[in-house]
N, C-alpha and C positions, 0 to 999 in steps of 0.2 A: 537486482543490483547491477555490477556493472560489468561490461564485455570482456574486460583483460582480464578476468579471472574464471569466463567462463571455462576455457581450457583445464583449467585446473578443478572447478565444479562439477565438468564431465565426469573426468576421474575420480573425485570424489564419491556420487552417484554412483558409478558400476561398481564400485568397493562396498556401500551402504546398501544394505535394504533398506527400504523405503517404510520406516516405522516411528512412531512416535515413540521418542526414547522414553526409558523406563519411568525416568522422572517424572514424567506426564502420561502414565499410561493405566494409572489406577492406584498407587501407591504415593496418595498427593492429596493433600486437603482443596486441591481446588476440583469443582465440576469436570465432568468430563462429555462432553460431546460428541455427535456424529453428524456428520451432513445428509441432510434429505434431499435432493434433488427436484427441483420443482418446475422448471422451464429450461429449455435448451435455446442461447440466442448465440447467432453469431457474431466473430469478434474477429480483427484484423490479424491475420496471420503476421504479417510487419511488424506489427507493437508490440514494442520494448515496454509494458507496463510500469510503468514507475509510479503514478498515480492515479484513482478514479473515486469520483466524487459526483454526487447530485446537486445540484442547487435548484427548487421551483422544480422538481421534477423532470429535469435536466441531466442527462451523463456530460461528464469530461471526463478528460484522460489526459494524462501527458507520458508521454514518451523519451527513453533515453538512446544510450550509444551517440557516440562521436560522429558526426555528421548524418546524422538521423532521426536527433533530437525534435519534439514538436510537443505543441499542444493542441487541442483538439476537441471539439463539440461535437456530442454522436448521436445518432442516431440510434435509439436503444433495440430497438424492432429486426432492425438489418443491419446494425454495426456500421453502417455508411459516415462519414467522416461529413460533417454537413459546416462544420469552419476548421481551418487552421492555420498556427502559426508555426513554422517553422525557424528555428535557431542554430544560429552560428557551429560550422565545425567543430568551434575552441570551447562549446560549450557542453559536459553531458548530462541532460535534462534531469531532475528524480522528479520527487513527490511534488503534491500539491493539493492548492483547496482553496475556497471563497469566502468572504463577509463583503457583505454590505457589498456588494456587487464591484468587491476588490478582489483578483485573482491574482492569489500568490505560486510559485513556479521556481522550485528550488534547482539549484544546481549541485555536481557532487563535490568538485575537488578546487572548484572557478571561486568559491565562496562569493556566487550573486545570487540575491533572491531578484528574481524580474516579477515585477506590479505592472500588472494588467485591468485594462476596461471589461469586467465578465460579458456586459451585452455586444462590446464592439470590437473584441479583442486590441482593443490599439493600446500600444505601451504608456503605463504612467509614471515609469522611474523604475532605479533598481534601489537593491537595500544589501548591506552586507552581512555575510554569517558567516562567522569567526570560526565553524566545526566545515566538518563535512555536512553534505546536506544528504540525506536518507528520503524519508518518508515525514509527511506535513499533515496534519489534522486542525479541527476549529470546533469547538465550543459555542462556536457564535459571537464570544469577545476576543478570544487570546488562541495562537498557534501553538502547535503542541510539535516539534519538531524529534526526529530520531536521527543517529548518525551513525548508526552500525553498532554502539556501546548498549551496556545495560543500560541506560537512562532515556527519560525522555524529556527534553527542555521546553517549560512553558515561556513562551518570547512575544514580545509587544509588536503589534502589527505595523504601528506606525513607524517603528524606528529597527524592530528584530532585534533590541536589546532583551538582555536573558532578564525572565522576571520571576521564576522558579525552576525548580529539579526533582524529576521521577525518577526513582531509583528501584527499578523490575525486579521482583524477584517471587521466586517460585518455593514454596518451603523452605523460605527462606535463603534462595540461591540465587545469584542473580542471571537472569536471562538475558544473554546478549545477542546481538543480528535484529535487533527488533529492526525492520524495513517500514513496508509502508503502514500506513496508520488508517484509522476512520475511528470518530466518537460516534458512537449509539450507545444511546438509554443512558446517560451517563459516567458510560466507559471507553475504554481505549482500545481497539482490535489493533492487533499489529500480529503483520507477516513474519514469522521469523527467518532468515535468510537462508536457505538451504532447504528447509524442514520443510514438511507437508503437515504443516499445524499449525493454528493461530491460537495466542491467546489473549484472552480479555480481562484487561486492568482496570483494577479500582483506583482512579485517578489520584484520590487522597493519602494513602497509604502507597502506593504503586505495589501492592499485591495482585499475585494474580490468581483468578479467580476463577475461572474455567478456561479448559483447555479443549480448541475444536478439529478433530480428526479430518484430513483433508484428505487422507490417502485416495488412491483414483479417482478422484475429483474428474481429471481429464483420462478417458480411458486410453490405453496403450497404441488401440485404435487407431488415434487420431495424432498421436506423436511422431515427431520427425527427427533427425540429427539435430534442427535448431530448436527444439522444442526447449525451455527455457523455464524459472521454475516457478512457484506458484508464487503471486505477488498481484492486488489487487483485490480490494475490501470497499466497499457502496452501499450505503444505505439509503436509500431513496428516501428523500424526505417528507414527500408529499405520499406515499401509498405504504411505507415503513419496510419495505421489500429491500430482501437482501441479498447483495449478488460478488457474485466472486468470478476470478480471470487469473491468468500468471503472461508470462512473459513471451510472447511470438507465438499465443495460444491461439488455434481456429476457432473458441469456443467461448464464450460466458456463459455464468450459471446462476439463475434465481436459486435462491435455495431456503432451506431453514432449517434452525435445529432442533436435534430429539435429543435428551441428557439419554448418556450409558447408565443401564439401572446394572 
């Protein structure tokens, strides 16, 4: 999420350990996960992750904070930035995602959505969103948008008018901070903001249905003062490989999961 609160995030963090709260910790009718670790790739220490996505077996990424904002085609191998666009001061980047070789590129507090050429990055217009902009996913017809709330809004591509409402919740609770998004298999992964957990929603009911254990994902190891928190969900569409990243991380991670028996 976004830079002016990281100050207070820190602080938060050295008060919390780093645990999947109780809600989600086995006393929950939804699945519970662990990550497997499967590949170590590197990832740009700079990026502000806000979004990452495959199209054609393709990474992007978009990137936030206040004149640092960008979007970005990578290099999945060596993490090397192989196109970018970079955006206005006035603008701070979130999530994002593709159809039809239309690349949408949310903003947080600007309420622009920027439409982009996927193959040539050149601008094709913008579109407006009445919320905050969070985290962006696709179905392959309709965008699935979050904005920090328990909800996730289903919005028309052409126009980013609202065309339904997700409504998270966890035994019945609702789950708020959902950040960035990614549809696989027919659900919703979303970051939850702070937490080192993702959970995965059944788009039709917006229950959720397993919950996936992130803890040391990135070892301690490799943390710095800027180290930033975990955000960043990819599933490769052409190879079904899944991979995960967080915010000004040196690291991305193939991974997969094993349920907690």
């Amino acid at each position: 999420m976004q830079s002016s609160r990281r100050c207070i995030l820190s602080f938060f963090l050295a008060l919390c350990s780093l645990a999947v709260p109780s809600s989600c910790s086995g006393r929950t009718g939804a699945k519970q996960y662990r990550i497997k670790v499967l590949q170590v790739l590197p990832h740009d220490r700079s990026a502000y992750t806000q979004g990452l996505f495959f199209d054609n077996g393709q990474l992007y990424e978009s990137t936030g904070e206040y004149g640092a904002s960008s979007m970005r085609k990578v290099d999945l191998e060596s993490g090397k930035v192989l196109q970018r666009v970079d955006f206005d001061r006035r603008y701070f980047g979130e999530g994002s995602c593709a159809i039809s070789g239309r690349l949408y590129i949310l903003t947080w507090q600007e309420h622009v959505v920027f439409v982009y050429d996927l193959a040539t990055f050149k601008p094709l217009g913008m579109l407006t969103n009445t919320r905050e902009g969070w985290g962006l996913t696709t179905d392959g017809k309709k965008l699935y948008l979050s904005d920090g709330s328990s909800s996730i809004y289903v919005m028309d591509g052409d126009t980013f008018e609202q065309q339904g409402k997700i409504k998270v919740k966890l035994d019945g609770k609702p789950v708020r901070n959902l950040n960035e998004l990614e549809w696989i298999d027919g659900r919703i992964w979303a970051n939850v903001y702070t937490e080192d957990y993702i959970v995965i929603i059944d788009p039709s009911s917006g229950n959720v249905t397993g919950v996936v254990d992130c803890r040391g994902l990135l070892p301690d190891s490799l943390r710095s003062a800027d180290t930033d928190v975990l955000n960043g969900i990819a599933r490769n569409d052409v190879t079904g490989e899944i991979y995960l990243t967080g915010k000004l991380w040196p690291r991305m991670y193939r991974v997969k999961l094993e349920e907690k028996k």
